[in-house]
N, C-alpha and C positions, 0 to 999 in steps of 0.2 A: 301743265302738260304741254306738249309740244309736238305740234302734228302737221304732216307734212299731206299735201293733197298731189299727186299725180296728177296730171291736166294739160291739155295744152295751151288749152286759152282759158288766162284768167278770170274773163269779162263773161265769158257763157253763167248764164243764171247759175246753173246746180252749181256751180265753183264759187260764185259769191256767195249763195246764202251759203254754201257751208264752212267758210271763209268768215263771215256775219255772223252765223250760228257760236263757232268754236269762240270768236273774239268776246260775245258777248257774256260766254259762261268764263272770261278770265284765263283762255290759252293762250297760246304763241301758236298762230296760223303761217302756213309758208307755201305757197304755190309752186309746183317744181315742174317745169316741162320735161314727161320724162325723155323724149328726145333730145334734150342736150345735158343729160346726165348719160356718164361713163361708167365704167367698173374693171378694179381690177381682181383678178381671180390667181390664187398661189394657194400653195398646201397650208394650211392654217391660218390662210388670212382670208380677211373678205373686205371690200372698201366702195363706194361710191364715190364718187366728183361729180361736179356740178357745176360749170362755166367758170372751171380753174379751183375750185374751193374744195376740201374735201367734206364731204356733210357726216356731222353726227350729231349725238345728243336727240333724237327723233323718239319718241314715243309712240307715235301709233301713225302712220301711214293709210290717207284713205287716196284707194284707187280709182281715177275715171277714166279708164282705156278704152278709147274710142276700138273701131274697127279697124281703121287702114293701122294702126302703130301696136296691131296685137301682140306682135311676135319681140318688139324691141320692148314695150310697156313693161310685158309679163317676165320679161328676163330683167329688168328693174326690178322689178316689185320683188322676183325672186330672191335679189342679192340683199335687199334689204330688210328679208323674212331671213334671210341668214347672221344678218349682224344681230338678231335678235328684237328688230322691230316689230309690234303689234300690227296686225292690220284685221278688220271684220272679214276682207275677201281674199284670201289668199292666191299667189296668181295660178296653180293646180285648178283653183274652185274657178277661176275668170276663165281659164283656158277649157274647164268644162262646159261653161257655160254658151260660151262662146262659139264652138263647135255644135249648131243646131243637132247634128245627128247622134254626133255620141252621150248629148242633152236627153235626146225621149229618148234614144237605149237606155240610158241607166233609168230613165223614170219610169218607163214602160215595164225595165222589169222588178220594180217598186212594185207595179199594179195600177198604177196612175194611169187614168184614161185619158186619150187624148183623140187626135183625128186619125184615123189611120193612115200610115205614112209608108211609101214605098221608096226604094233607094236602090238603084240597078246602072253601071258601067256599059256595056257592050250593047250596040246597037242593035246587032240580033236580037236583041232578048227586050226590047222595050211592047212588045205587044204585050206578053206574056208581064212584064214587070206593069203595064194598065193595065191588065185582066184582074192581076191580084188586088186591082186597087176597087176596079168596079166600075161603071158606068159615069162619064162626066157631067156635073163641070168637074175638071181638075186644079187645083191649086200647085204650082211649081214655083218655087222659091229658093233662091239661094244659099246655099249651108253657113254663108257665115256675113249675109247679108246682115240688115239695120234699118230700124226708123221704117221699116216697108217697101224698103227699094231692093230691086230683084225679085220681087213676088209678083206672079201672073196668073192671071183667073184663065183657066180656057175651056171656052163651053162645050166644045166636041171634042171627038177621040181626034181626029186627022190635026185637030190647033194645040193638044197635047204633045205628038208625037211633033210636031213642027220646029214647039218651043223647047223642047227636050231636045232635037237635033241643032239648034243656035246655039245653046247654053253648051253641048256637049262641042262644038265648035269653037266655042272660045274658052275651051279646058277647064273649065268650072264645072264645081264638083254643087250637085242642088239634089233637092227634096222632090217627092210630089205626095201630094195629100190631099183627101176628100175634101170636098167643100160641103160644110156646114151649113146650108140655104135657112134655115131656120135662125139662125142666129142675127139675120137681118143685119148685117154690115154692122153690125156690132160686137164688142168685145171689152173684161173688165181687166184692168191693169189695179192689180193687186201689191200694195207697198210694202214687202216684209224689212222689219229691223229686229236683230235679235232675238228671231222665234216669236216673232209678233206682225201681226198686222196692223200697223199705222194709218191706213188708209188707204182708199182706194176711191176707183171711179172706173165710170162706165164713159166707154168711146164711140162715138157713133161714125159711121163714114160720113162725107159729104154726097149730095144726091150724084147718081150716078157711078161711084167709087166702093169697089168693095172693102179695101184695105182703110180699117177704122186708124190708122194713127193718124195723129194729130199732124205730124212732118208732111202728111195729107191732105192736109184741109180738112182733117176730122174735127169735130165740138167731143168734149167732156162735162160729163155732171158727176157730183158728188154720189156714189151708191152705196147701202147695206148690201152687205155679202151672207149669204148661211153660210151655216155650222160648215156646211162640206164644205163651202168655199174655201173657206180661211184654211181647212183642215188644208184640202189639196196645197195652199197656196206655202203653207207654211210647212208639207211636208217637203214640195219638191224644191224647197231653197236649203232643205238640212239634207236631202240625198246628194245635193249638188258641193255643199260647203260651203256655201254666199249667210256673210252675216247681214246683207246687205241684200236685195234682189228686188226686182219685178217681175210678174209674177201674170204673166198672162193670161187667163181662161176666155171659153166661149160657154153661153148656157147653150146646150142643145138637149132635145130630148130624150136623151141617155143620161141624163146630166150634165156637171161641170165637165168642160173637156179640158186638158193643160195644151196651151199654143205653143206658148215658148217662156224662157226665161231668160230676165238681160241682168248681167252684173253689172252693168253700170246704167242705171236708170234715171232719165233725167226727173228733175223736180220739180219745172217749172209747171207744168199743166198740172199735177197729183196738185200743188200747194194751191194752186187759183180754184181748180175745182172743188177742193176741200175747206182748203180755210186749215189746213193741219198743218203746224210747222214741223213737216216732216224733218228737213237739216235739225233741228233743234235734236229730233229722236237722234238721230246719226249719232250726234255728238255726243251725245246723254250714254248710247254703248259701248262708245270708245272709253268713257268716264267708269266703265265697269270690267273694262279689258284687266286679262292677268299681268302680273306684273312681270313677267318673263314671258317673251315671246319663241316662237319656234325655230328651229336651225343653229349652230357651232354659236360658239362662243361669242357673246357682242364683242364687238369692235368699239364701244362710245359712240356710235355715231353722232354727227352734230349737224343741225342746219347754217346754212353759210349766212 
């Protein structure tokens, strides 16, 4: 089999093991920056290039589209779901993901509990959009932030409205959401593969930080998840279309709440805190993928 990994950089852990993983079960591994891959687009053709070469011959396509390269990644990935390549995440399912708000709409109205989240435009209306949320701390975070950056804790109403007037300053479209105090600066990062959960672990923040990721200065340990956990973690990666996902809850005393979910979830903390060789699972449901992929007629693609 012959699989192409979207990346930018080769050298970041989740691209090697999965790079290591695929080589060792007997593929053809290819790291492709999707920034300097091309496409042309005509009535019944579809084609990819790749630093002058034209690529085909690809089987299955796994995707790591950072943040900043959303919008170029996902128009690869697309052209390449049209030549009739495999891929676990389609880039529809990454571009859902991706968009934190249009994320817990579709999960929210799944039924999936999560924090309660408010989202409001006009600066009139920001008292009235905290009323609906409820008394702080409030959490405001970015719509298509990452790794924890552009999320702010703010303890009072007037450092809400402050943060909400900066953020709305510099044209950025963000969340706000209750904060979960019980949760103790903790939170599980849930591994689905394939309608399964592979693993998981629990995030703790470092002392004084509420934001548990690890890009934080957060520690992870190995954790059992319940039955609802997995249920939730493995529902909202099939609402979303991620064959692939992370898969984030907090416990609170309502239950599991859903935070967020990343299509491209890195591996390095899930495999050290686990011991699970997650890459391995990757590779293992690529080895089960159909054998005709979705979109017009393949083209052969082939890797250069």
């Amino acid at each position: 089999m012959k699989i192409a990994i979207l990346s930018r950089n080769s050298r970041l852990y989740s691209t090697r093991r999965l790079v290591e993983a695929g080589r060792e079960r007997g593929h053809v591994v290819r790291v492709l920056d999707p920034l300097r891959c091309y496409v042309r687009i005509a009535p019944g053709e579809v084609a990819v290039r790749y630093q002058g070469k034209a690529v085909r011959d690809i089987d299955c396509v796994i995707p790591r589209i950072g943040a900043s390269s959303t919008f170029y990644g996902t128009a690869v990935l697309r052209q390449l779901e049209m030549m009739g390549v495999y891929t676990p995440n389609s880039s529809d399912a990454v571009l859902r993901a991706r968009d934190k708000l249009r994320c817990l709409q579709m999960l929210a109205a799944q039924g999936i509990d999560m924090p309660v989240t408010v989202f409001g435009d006009n600066p009139d209306d920001t008292a009235d959009v905290l009323a609906l949320l409820g008394e702080p701390p409030h959490v405001i975070k970015l719509n298509e932030g990452s790794q924890g950056t552009g999320v702010v804790l703010a303890e009072k109403r007037t450092a809400s409205q402050s943060v909400i007037e900066a953020f709305r300053g510099l044209y950025a479209n963000f969340l706000v959401q209750e904060f979960i105090a019980e949760a103790n600066g903790s939170d599980l990062r849930c591994f689905v593969v394939g309608g399964k959960v592979v693993a998981a672990m629990q995030r703790d923040a470092s002392p004084g930080e509420f934001r548990a990721n690890l890009h934080r200065g957060g520690s992870a340990k190995g954790v059992t998840l319940s039955a609802q956990e997995k249920r939730i973690a493995i529902r909202a990666s099939g609402v979303l279309g991620l064959g692939i996902a992370g898969v984030d809850l907090l416990r609170s005393r309502r239950g599991p709440l859903l935070l967020e979910v990343n299509a491209s979830p890195g591996l390095e903390g899930i495999e050290q805190a686990t011991g699970v060789d997650v890459a391995g699972s990757i590779i293992d449901l690529l080895q089960k993928r159909p054998r005709q992929g979705p979109g017009v007629k393949p083209s052969s693609p082939k890797l250069p």
